[in-house]
One Martini backbone bead per residue (centre of mass of N, CA, C, O) as a GRO file, in nm:
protein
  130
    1UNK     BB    1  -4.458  -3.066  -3.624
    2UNK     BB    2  -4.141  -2.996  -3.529
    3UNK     BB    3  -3.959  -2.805  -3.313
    4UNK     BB    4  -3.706  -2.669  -3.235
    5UNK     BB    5  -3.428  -2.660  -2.996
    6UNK     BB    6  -3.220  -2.406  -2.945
    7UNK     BB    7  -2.968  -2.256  -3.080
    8UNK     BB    8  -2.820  -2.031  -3.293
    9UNK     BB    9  -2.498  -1.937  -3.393
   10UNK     BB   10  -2.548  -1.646  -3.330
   11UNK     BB   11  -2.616  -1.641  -3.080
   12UNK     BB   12  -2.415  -1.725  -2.939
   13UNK     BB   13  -2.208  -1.522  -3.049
   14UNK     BB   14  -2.368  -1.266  -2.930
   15UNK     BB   15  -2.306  -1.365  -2.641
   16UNK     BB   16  -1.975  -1.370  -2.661
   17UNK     BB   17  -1.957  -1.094  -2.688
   18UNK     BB   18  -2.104  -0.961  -2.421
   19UNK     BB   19  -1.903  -1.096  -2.282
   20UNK     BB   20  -1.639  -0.978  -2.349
   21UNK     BB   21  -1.730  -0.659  -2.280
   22UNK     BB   22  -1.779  -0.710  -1.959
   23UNK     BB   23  -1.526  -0.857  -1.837
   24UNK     BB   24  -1.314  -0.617  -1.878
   25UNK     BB   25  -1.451  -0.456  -1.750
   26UNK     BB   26  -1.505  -0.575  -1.435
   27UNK     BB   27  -1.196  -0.591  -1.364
   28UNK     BB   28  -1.130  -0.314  -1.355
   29UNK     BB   29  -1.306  -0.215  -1.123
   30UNK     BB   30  -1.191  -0.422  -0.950
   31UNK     BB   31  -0.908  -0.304  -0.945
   32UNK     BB   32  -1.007  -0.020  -0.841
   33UNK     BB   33  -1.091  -0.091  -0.606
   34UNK     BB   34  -0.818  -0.249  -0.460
   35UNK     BB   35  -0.663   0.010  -0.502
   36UNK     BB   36  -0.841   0.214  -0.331
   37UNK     BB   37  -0.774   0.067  -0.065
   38UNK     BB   38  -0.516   0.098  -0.041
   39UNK     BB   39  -0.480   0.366  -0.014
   40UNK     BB   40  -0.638   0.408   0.223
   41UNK     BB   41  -0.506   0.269   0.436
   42UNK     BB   42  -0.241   0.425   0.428
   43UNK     BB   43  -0.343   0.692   0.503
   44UNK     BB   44  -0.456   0.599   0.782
   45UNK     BB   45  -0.158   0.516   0.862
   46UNK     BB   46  -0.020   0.793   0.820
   47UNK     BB   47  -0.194   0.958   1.016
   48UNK     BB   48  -0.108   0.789   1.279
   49UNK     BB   49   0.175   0.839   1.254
   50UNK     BB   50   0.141   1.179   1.294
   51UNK     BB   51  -0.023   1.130   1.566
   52UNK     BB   52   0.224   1.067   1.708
   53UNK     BB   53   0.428   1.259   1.666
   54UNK     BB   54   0.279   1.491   1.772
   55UNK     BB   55   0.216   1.381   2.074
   56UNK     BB   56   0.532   1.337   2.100
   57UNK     BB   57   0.603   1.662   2.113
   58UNK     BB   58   0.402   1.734   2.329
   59UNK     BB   59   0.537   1.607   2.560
   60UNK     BB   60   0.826   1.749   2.530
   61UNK     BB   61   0.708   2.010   2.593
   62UNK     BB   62   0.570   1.952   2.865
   63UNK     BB   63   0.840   1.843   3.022
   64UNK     BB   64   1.060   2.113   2.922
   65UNK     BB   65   0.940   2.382   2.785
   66UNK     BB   66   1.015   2.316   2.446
   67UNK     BB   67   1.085   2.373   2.111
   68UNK     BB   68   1.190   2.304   1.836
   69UNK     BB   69   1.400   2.428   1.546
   70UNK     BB   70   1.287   2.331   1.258
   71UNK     BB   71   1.388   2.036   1.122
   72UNK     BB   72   1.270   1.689   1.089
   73UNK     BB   73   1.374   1.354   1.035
   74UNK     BB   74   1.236   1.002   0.987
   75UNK     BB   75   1.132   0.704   1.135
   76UNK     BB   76   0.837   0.434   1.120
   77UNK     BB   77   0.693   0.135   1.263
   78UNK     BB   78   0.373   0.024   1.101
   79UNK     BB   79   0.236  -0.259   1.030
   80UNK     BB   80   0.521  -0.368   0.939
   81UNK     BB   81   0.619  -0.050   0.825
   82UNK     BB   82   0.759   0.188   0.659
   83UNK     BB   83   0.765   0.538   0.791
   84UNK     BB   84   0.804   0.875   0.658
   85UNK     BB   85   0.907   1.163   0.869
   86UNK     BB   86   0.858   1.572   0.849
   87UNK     BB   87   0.938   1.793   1.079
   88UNK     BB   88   0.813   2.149   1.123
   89UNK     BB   89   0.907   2.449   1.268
   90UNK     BB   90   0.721   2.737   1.353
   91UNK     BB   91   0.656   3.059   1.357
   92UNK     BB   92   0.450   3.276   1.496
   93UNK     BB   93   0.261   3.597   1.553
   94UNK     BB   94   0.233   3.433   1.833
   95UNK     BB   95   0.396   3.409   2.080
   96UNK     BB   96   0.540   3.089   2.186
   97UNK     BB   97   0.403   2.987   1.909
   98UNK     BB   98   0.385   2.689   1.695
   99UNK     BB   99   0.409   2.561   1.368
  100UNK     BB  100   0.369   2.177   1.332
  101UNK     BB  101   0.491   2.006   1.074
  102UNK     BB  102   0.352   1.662   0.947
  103UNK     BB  103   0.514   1.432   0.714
  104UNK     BB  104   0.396   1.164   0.533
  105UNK     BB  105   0.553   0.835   0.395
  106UNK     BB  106   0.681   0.556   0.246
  107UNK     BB  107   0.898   0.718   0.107
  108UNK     BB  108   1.146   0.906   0.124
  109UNK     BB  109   1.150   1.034  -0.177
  110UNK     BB  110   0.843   1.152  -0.062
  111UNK     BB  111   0.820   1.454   0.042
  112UNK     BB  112   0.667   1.606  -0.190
  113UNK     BB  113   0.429   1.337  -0.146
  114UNK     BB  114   0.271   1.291   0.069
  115UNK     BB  115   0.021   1.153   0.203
  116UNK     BB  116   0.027   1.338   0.501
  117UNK     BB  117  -0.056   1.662   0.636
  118UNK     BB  118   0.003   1.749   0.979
  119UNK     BB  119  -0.119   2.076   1.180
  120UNK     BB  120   0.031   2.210   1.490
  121UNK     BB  121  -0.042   2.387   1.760
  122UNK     BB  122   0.238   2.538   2.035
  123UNK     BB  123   0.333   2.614   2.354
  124UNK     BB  124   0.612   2.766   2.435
  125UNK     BB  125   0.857   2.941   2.672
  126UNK     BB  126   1.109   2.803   2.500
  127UNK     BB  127   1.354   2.769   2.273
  128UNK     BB  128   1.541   2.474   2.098
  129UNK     BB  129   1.807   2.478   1.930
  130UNK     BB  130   1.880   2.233   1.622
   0.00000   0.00000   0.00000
């Protein structure tokens, strides 16, 4: 007598539910992976522009000694992509020295959700109003 050799459609059947089942965790997964990169780019992007702007700031203050008061903002472009940022400049309790706030984000309207805001301090011996 020989036995039979190959699957039976139940077996099939539930190896087809196991691939349905696994095949779009897999994909989610794998959209996630993709989203968190772009994600991280975009920050690690947007810290540079920060980390531009705040050198810039200190150049100036370094070539003048004056520091601008109050609020500042523009963009910048880098790696292809425009990036809008907002320069804030502060007193602090120790004279002429200064708390400079400066956020990054993607789009203008993002200023309340900015992806950066990295803040520098600063010793001016003139303050330079504008």
């Amino acid at each position: 007598m020989r036995a039979d050799r190959g699957f039976t459609l139940i077996e099939v059947m539930v190896a087809l539910v196991v691939v349905a089942l696994a095949l779009p965790a897999l994909i989610i997964t794998l959209y996630t992976q993709v989203d968190g990169t772009g994600y991280l780019r975009d920050k690690s992007m947007a810290q540079w522009v920060a980390s531009n702007k705040l050198v810039e700031t200190r150049l100036q203050v370094a070539s003048n000694g004056a520091i601008f008061k109050g609020s500042r903002s523009g963009s910048s472009t880098m790696a292809q992509r425009e990036w809008y940022w907002w320069l804030k400049s502060e007193t602090t309790a120790v004279a002429d020295f200064y708390r400079v706030t400066i956020a990054v984000a993607t789009a203008e309207e993002d200023e309340d959700q900015p992806l950066v805001t990295l803040t520098g301090f600063l010793a001016a011996d003139k303050l330079e109003e504008q």
